[in-house]
C-alpha distance (Angstrom), angle and dihedral (degrees) to the residues before:
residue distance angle dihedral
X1 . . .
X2 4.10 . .
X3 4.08 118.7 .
X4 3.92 93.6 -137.5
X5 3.60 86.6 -160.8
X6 3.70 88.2 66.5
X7 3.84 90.2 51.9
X8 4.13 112.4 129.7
X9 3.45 123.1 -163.3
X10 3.93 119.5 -161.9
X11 3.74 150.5 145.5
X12 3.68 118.6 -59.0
X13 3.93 108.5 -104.7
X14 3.83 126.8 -155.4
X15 4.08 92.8 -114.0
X16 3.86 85.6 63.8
X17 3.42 109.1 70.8
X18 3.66 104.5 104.4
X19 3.49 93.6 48.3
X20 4.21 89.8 46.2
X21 3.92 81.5 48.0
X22 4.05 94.3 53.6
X23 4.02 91.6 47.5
X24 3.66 90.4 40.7
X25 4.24 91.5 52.3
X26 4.09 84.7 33.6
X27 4.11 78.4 69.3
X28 3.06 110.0 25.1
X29 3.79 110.6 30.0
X30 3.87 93.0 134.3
X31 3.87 94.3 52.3
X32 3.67 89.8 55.2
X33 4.03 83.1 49.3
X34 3.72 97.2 59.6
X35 4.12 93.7 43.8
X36 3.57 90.6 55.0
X37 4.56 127.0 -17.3
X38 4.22 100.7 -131.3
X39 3.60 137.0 155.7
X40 3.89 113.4 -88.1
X41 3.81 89.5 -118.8
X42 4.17 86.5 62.1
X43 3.63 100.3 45.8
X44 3.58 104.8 81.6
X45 3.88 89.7 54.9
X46 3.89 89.2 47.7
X47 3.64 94.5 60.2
X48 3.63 96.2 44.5
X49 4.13 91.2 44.5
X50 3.65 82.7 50.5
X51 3.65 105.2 47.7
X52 3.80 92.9 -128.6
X53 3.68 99.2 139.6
X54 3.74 93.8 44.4
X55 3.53 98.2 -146.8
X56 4.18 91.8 175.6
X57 3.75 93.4 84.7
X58 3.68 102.3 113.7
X59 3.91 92.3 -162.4
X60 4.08 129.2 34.0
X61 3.66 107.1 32.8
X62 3.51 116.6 110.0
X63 4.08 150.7 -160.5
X64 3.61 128.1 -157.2
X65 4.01 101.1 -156.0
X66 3.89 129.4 169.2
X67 3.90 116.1 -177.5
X68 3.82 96.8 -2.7
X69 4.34 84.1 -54.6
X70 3.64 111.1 125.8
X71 3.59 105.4 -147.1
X72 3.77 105.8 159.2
X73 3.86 148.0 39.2
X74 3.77 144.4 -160.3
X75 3.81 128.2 177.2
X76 3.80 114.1 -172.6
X77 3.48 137.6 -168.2
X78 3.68 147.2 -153.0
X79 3.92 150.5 135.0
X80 3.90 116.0 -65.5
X81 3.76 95.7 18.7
X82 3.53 125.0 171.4
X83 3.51 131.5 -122.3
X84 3.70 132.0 178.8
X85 3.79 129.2 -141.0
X86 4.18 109.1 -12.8
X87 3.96 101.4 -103.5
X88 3.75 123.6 -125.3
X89 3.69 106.8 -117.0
X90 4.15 111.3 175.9
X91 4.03 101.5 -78.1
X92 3.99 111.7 -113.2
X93 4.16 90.9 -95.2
X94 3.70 82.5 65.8
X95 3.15 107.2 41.1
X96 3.59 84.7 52.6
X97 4.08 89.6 49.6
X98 4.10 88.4 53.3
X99 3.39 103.4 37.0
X100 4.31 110.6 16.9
X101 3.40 132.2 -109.1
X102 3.48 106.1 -85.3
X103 3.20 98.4 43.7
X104 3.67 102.5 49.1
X105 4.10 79.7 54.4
X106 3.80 89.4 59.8
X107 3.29 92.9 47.0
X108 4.15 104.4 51.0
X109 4.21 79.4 39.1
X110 3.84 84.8 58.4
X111 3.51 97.5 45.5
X112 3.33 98.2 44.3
X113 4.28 89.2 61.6
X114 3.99 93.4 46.0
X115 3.94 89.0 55.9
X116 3.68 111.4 106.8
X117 3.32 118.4 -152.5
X118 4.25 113.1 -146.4
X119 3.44 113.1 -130.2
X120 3.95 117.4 -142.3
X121 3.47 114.0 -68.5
X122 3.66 108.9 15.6
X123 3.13 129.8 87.8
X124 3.85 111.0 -136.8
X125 3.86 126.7 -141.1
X126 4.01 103.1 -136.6
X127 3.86 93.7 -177.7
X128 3.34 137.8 -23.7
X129 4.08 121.1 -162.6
X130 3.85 136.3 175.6
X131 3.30 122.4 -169.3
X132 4.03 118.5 -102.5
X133 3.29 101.1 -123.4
X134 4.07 90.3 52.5
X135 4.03 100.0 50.1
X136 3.42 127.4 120.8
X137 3.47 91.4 42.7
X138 3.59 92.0 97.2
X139 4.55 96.1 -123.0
X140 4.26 77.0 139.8
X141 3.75 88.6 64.8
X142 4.20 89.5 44.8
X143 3.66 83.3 48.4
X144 3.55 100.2 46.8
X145 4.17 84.6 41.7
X146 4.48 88.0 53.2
X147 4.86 78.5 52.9
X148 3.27 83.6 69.4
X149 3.44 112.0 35.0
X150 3.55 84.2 60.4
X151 3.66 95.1 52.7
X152 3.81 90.9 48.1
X153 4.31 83.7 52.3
X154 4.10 84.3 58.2
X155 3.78 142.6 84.2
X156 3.55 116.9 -130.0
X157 3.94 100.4 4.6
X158 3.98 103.7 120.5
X159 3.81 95.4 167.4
X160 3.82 152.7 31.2
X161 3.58 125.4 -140.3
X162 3.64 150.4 -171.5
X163 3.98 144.9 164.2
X164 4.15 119.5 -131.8
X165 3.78 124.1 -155.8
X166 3.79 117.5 -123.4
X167 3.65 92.4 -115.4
X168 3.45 100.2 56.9
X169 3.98 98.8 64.9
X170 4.33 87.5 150.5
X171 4.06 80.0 66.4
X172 3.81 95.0 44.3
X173 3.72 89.6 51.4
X174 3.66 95.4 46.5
X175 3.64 92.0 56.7
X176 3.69 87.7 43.2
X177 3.19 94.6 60.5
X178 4.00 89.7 44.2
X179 3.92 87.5 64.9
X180 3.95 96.8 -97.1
X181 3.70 110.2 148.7
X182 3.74 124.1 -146.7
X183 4.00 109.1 -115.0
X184 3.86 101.5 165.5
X185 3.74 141.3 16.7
X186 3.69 109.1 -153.6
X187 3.91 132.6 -158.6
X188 3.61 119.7 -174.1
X189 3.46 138.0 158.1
X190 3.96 98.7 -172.4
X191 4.38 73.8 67.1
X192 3.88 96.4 51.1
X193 4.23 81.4 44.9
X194 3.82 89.7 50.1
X195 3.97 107.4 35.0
X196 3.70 109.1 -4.7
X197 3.89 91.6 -99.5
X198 3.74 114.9 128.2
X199 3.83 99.4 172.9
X200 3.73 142.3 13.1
X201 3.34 142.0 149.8
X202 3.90 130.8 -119.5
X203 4.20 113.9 -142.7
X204 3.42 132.8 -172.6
X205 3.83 139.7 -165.2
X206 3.82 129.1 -162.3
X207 4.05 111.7 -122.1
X208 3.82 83.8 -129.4
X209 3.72 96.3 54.1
């Protein structure tokens, strides 16, 4: 059993990718489905190949670690970001030679509708993971709690914001009960194409609230 009060949050570090890639596919294992059905053994590989985890943001992504066990993750977002060296992700030709043609296509088409686009001052909450055998101890709420102290470290960021799936309503309460505010419910099938998500909603909370 974790000591929460020994939890640790800090940047995101090259050496930590395949443990950021297990929590990532321990919450989102049907998302990676939809963009692209591979064996388990594969799918840490196709989200580095792929850039989904965008591990080159030099600021804003997140671990939750006790003990040297990462057991959490946060990727934010927001206007002006910084990144450090450009990654090298396979190039399209081989992508195309690992995966095929078409659907390598799919994929970047996929990708390309799930990226959110911050708008100026907020900082956006791209994902946020923790890893099954460490929930219920509340390291979202720390996580959510680290959103805002970097907000509050920020000119010109006034909110934080994020966007919930229908069928996760134990996350939409949580962030209820956080003091996020529903803003829009959206239906779309181009997101049921892309991810297998036909609705969510996107909340917000001031930094002030």
């Amino acid at each position: 059993m974790y000591n929460i009060n020994e939890l640790i949050i800090r940047n995101i570090k090259t050496e930590d990718k395949k443990d950021i890639s297990k929590i990532y596919l321990d919450g989102f294992n049907n998302k990676v489905k939809n963009l692209l059905d591979l064996p388990d053994e594969r799918k840490n590989d196709f989200l580095d190949e792929f850039g989904i985890l965008g591990t080159h943001y030099k600021e804003g992504y997140f671990i939750a670690e006790i003990d040297g066990d990462i057991i959490g993750l946060m990727l934010l977002r927001w206007v002006g970001q910084r990144k450090q060296k450009k990654r090298h992700n396979l190039k399209f030709s081989l992508l195309v030679k690992k995966y095929g043609l078409i659907s390598t296509i799919k994929t970047m088409a996929k990708l390309k509708l799930m990226n959110h686009n911050p708008k100026k001052g907020e900082i956006y909450i791209d994902n946020i993971a923790v890893s099954e055998k460490a929930r219920g101890l509340g390291v979202g709420s720390i996580l959510i709690d680290k959103a805002f102290d970097t907000a509050l470290s920020m000119k010109g960021i006034d909110k934080v914001s994020l966007a919930v799936i229908e069928d996760n309503p134990k996350a939409h309460k949580l962030y209820k009960r956080l003091g996020f505010k529903d803003v829009h419910k959206i239906t779309t099938r181009l997101g049921k194409w892309a991810v297998g998500v036909y609705q969510y909603t996107e909340m917000e909370k001031a930094i002030t609230d």
